[in-house]
C-alpha positions in Angstrom: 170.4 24.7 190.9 172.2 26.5 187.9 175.2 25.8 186.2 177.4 28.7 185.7 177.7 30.0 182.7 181.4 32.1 181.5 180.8 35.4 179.5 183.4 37.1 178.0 182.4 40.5 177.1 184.4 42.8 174.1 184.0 46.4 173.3 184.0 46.8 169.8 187.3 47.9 167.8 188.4 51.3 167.1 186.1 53.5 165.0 186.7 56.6 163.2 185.0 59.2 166.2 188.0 57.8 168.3 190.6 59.9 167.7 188.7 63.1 169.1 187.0 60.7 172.0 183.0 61.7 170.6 180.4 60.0 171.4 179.3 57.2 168.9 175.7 55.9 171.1 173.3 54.6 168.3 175.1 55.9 165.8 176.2 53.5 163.0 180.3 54.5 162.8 182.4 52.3 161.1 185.6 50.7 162.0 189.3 52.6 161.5 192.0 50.2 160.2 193.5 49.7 163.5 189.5 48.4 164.6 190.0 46.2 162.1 193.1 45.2 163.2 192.0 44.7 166.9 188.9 42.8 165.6 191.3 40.3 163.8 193.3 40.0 167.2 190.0 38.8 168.6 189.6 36.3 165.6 192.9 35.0 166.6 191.8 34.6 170.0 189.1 32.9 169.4 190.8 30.6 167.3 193.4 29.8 170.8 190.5 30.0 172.9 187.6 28.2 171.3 184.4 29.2 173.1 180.5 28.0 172.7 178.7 30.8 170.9 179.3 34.7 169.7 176.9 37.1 170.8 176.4 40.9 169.4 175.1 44.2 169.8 173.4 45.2 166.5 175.5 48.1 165.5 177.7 47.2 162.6 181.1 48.2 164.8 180.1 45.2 166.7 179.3 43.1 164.5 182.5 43.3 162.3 184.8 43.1 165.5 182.7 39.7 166.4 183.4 38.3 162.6 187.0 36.9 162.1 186.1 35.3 165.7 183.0 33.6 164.2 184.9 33.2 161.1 187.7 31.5 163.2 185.2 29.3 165.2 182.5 28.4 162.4 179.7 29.7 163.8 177.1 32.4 163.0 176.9 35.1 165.8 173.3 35.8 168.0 172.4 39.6 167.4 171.0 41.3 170.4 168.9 44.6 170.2 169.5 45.1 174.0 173.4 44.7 173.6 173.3 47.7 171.5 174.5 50.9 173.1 173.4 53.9 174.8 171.7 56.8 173.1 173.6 59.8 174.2 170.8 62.2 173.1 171.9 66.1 172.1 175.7 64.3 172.2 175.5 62.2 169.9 178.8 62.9 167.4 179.8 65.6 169.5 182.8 65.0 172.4 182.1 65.9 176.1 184.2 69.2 175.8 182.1 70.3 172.8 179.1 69.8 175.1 180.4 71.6 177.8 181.0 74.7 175.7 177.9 75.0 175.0 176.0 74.0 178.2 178.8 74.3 181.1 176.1 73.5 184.1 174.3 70.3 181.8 177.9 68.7 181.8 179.1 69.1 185.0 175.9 67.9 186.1 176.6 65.0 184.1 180.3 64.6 185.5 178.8 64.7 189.0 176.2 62.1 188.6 176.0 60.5 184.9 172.8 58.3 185.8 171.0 61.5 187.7 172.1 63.7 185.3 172.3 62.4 181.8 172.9 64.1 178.4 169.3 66.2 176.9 167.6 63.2 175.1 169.5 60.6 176.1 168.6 57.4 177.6 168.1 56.8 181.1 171.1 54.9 182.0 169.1 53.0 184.6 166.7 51.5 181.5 170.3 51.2 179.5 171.4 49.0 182.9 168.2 46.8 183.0 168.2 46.1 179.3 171.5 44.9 179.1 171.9 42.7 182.2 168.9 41.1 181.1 170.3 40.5 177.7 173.4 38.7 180.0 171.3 37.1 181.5 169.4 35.5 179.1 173.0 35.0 177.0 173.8 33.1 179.9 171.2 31.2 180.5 170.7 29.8 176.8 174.6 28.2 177.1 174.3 26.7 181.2 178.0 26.0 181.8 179.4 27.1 178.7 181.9 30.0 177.4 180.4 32.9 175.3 182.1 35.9 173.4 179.8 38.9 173.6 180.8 42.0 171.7 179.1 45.3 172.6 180.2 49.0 173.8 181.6 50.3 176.7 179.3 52.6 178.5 176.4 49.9 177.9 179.0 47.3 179.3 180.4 49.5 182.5 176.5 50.1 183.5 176.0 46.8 183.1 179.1 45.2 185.4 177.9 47.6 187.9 173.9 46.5 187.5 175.3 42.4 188.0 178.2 43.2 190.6 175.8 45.3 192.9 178.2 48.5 192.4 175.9 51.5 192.3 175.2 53.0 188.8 176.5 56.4 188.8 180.0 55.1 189.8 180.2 53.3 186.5 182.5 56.2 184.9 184.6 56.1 188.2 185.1 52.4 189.4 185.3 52.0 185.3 187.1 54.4 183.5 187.3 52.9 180.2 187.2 49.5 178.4 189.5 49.2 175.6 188.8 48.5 172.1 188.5 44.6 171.6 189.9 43.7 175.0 188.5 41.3 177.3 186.9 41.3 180.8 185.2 37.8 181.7 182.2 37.2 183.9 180.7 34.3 185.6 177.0 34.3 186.0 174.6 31.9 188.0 171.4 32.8 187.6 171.0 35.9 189.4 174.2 36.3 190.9 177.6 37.6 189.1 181.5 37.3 189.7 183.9 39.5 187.6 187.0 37.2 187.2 189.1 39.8 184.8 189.2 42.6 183.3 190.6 44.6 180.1 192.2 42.1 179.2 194.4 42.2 175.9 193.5 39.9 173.3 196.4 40.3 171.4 
């Protein structure tokens, strides 16, 4: 029998691609000053709401939202490759509209059926879906019973709530639209089975 295990689960803060909504993926962006100021409202919450361990995508927007928490809390945060987020191929920098102008029939495809139909060069969202509820998985089961911050991105994170809540992939941009910058949605997981007890939920 397992003991469940509470994940809390960030999208990083603000960066500066924001403000025209492009596509960030494995690119390294940085932070904008209001990241940085979400990021330190997660510190603060962390600080409130002490939790077990601090887990991380890679990417540096990640891991400088996760840092006033772990600064708050005293601990050193886990990096996880597989937290890290989607590659969006031929769109990476670019917005969806820019895409579209060039290629009108490769992103309505793509607004049909994102997982059937993803951007040229991308990653298969399905392999994106496996990689990261695994990593959840394996978060959760390293802390049995425990509460864990885990600060990633948001189309790795909405694949992944669908993947562990048995909601089918290519609804992920439908059922969820967005996940705001440095909000938080909580999970409970045991072992193979998941519950989604909130969601976008201000930290601030």
């Amino acid at each position: 029998m397992t003991t469940p295990t509470t994940l809390l689960l960030s999208r990083h803060g603000e960066t500066v691609w924001h403000a025209r909504n492009r596509y960030a993926g494995v690119s390294d962006v940085a932070l904008t000053d209001t990241g940085r100021a979400q990021a330190e409202a997660l510190g603060r919450w962390a600080a409130a709401h002490p939790v077990d361990a601090v887990w991380t995508s890679p990417l540096s927007r990640a891991s400088a939202t996760a840092g006033p928490a772990c600064r708050a809390l005293g601990v050193t945060p886990h990096r996880e490759p597989d937290l890290r987020e989607c590659d969006f191929g031929v769109v990476e920098g670019r917005t969806l509209a820019e895409f579209a102008a060039e290629d009108p029939q490769a992103a309505e495809a793509f607004r049909r059926d994102p997982v059937a139909h993803p951007f040229p060069g991308a990653e298969d969202p399905r392999a994106a879906a496996g990689r990261g509820a695994a990593a959840l998985r394996r978060i959760a089961a390293a802390h049995p019973g425990g509460r864990v911050l885990v600060v990633a991105h948001n189309t790795l994170l909405r694949l992944v709530l669908c993947s562990l809540l048995g909601i089918p992939l290519a609804e992920y941009r439908r059922v969820f639209p967005r996940l705001r910058n440095a909000a938080l949605s909580e999970i409970r997981v045991d072992g193979d089975r998941a519950a989604l007890l909130s969601l976008n939920v201000p930290c601030d």
